[in-house]
Residue, then its C-alpha position, 0 to 999 in steps of 0.5 A: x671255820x677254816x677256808x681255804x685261802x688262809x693259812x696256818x702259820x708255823x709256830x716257829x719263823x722257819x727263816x736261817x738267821x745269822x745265830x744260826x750260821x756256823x762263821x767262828x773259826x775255832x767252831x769251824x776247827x774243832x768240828x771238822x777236826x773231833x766232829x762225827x760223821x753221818x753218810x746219806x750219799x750224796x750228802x755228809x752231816x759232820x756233827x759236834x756237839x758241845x757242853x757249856x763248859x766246852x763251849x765257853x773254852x772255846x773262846x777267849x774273851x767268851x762266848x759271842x753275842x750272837x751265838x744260837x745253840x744249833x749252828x750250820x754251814x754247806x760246802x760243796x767241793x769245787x773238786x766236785x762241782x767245777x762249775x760256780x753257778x753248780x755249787x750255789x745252786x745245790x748250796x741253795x737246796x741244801x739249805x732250803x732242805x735244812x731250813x724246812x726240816x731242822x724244827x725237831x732237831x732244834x727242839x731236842x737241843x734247846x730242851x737240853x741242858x747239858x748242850x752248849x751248842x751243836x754244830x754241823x756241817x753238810x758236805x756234798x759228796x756227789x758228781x752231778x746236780x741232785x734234785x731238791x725233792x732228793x736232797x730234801x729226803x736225804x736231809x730228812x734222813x740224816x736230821x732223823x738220825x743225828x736225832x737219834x744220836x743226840x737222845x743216845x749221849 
């Protein structure tokens, strides 16, 4: 029997470890420069995904260690939001809401064989501070939707 000050433990640890951050140059490169587009205003979800071969390609001296299959990065525009403490702030609840919701997304990658890797990138498109209860909901959203997208390719 279940009481009520235990809790289920996620099947999954939901932390963002550093496989699963977008850092190698050429990844960065080819995705903002071939990688497609989804609009949730005030968020933009820049995608790419990548075959083995493609990915193998991509480096030189072959793939890095550390190298999950589903890798991110947030960039919030200092055209935008001039103010620093603004950009962390919303680049912390971007990531939280990444965090929290990329467990479906992850899982239709990794049963795919025929993907390398898939990188994304979340742009903040508004003027203003936007709640983390509306940004959670947007991300949602936009996971649904590159989803969606993936199970068409």
């Amino acid at each position: 029997m279940e009481t009520l000050n235990e809790e289920k433990k996620p099947s999954r640890r939901l932390t963002l470890r550093k496989p699963e951050k977008l850092r190698h140059k050429n990844l960065v490169n080819s995705l903002f420069s071939e990688g497609k587009s989804i609009y949730d205003f005030p968020i933009r979800l820049v995608w790419k995904a990548l075959s083995p071969e493609e990915l193998q390609q991509a480096f030189r001296a072959g793939i890095p260690q550390n190298t999950g299959k589903l890798q991110m990065l947030v960039t919030i525009p200092k055209k935008k939001r001039r103010r620093a403490v603004d950009r962390v702030l919303l680049r912390r609840r971007i990531r939280e809401a990444y965090r929290l919701n990329r467990s479906h997304l992850a899982d239709v990658i990794e049963s795919r064989e025929d993907i390398g890797i898939v990188t994304i990138a979340f742009i903040f498109l508004g003027e203003e501070n936007t709640t983390y209860a509306s940004l959670e909901k947007k991300m949602i959203n936009l996971l649904e939707r590159l989803v969606k997208k993936l199970n068409r390719e």
